[in-house]
C-alpha positions in Angstrom: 43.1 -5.8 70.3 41.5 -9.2 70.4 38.2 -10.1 69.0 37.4 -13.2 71.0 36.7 -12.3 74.4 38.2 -15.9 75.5 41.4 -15.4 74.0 41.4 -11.8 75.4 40.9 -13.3 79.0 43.6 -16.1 78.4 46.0 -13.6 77.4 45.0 -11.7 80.9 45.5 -14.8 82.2 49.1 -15.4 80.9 49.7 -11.6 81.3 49.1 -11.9 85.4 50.9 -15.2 85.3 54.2 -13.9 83.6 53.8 -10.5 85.7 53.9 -12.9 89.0 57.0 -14.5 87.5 58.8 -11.5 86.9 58.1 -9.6 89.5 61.4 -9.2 91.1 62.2 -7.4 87.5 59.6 -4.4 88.1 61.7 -1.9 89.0 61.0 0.4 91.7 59.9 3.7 91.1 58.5 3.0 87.6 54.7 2.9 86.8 53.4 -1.0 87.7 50.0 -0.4 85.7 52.6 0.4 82.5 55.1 -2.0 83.2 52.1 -5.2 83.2 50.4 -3.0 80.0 53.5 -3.3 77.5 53.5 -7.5 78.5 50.0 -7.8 78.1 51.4 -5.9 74.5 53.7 -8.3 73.7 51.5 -11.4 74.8 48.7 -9.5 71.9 51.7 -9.4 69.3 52.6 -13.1 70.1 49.0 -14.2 69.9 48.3 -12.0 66.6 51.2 -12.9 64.8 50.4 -16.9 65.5 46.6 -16.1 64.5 47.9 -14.8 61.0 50.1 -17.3 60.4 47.6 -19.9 61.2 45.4 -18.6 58.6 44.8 -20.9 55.7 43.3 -19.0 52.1 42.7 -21.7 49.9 42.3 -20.4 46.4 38.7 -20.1 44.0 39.9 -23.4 42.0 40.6 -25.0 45.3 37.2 -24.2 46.6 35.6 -25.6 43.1 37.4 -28.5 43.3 36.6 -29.5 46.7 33.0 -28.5 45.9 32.9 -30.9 43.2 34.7 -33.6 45.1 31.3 -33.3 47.8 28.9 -33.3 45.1 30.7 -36.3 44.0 30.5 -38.3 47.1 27.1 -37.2 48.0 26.0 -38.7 44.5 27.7 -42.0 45.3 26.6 -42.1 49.0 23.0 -41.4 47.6 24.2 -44.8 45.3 25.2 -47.1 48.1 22.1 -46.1 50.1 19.7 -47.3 47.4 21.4 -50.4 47.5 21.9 -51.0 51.2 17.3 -50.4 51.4 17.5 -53.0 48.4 19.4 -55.1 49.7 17.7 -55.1 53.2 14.5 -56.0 51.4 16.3 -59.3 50.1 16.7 -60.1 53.2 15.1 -62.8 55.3 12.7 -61.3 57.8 14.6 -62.8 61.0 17.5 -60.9 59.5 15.7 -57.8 58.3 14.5 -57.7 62.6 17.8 -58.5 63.6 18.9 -55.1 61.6 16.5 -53.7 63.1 16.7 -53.9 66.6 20.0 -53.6 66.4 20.6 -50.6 64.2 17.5 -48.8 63.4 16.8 -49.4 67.4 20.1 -47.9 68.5 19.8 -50.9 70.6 23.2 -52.8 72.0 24.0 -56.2 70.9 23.6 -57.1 74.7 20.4 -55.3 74.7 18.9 -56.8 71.1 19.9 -60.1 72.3 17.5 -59.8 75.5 15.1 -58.6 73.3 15.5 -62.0 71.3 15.8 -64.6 73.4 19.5 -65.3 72.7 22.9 -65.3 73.8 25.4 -62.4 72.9 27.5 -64.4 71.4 24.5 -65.6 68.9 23.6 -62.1 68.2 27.4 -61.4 67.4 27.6 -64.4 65.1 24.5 -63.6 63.4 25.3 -60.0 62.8 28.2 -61.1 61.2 26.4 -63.7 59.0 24.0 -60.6 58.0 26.8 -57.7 57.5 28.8 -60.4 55.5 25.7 -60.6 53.3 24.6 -57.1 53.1 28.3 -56.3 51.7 28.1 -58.6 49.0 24.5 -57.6 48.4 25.7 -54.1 47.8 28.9 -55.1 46.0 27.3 -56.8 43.8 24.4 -54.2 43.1 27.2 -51.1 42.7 29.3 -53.2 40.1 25.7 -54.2 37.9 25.4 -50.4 38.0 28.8 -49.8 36.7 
């Protein structure tokens, strides 16, 4: 009645847990095996009725229009990326290494810092200085491009 054996075993679950709350309802003399059967029933109905409402259909022109919308931002991600590597190579090559270790390096500012010679709080400062630049870099390159 389920098709996802974890939601089958969380509905066992909430099955025993409402059988063990209820117990003092089970009356004598009646079948116990049928009795926790038409709860576990009722927990499936529950849990069904929730899965269908939950459902989302989003129409064909939906779908296109959402497809497009990617397509669109993929184009213009592809946009900014070609001027981010330009403006990298415009950089100075103290700032270009700082990127590097940095970024590209998955290093920590802590960590890139070591690496240099330097204080944190120079790293953090020059960083700054270099993202500062890099924005308008790219700002400027993405309005030349229209």
């Amino acid at each position: 009645m389920v098709p996802n054996l974890a939601d089958a075993e969380d509905l066992l679950q909430e099955t025993c847990s409402i059988m063990w709350r209820k117990f003092d309802q089970f009356e004598p003399g009646t079948e116990f095996a049928a009795w926790g059967i038409s709860i576990a029933r009722y927990r499936v109905l529950t849990y069904r009725r929730k899965a269908a409402s939950g459902r989302v259909c989003f129409n064909e022109k939906l779908l296109h229009a959402i497809a497009d919308a990617a397509a669109d931002v993929s184009s213009q991600s592809d946009i900014r990326l070609s001027a981010l590597q330009s403006c990298l190579g415009e950089l100075r090559e103290k700032d270009r290494e700082l990127i590097r270790l940095r970024y590209f390096a998955e290093n920590t500012t802590k960590q890139t810092a070591e690496q240099l010679g330097r204080s944190a709080d120079s790293i953090y400062k020059s960083l700054n200085r270099v993202q500062d630049s890099l924005l308008w870099c790219i700002r400027r390159s993405l309005q030349a491009e229209g």
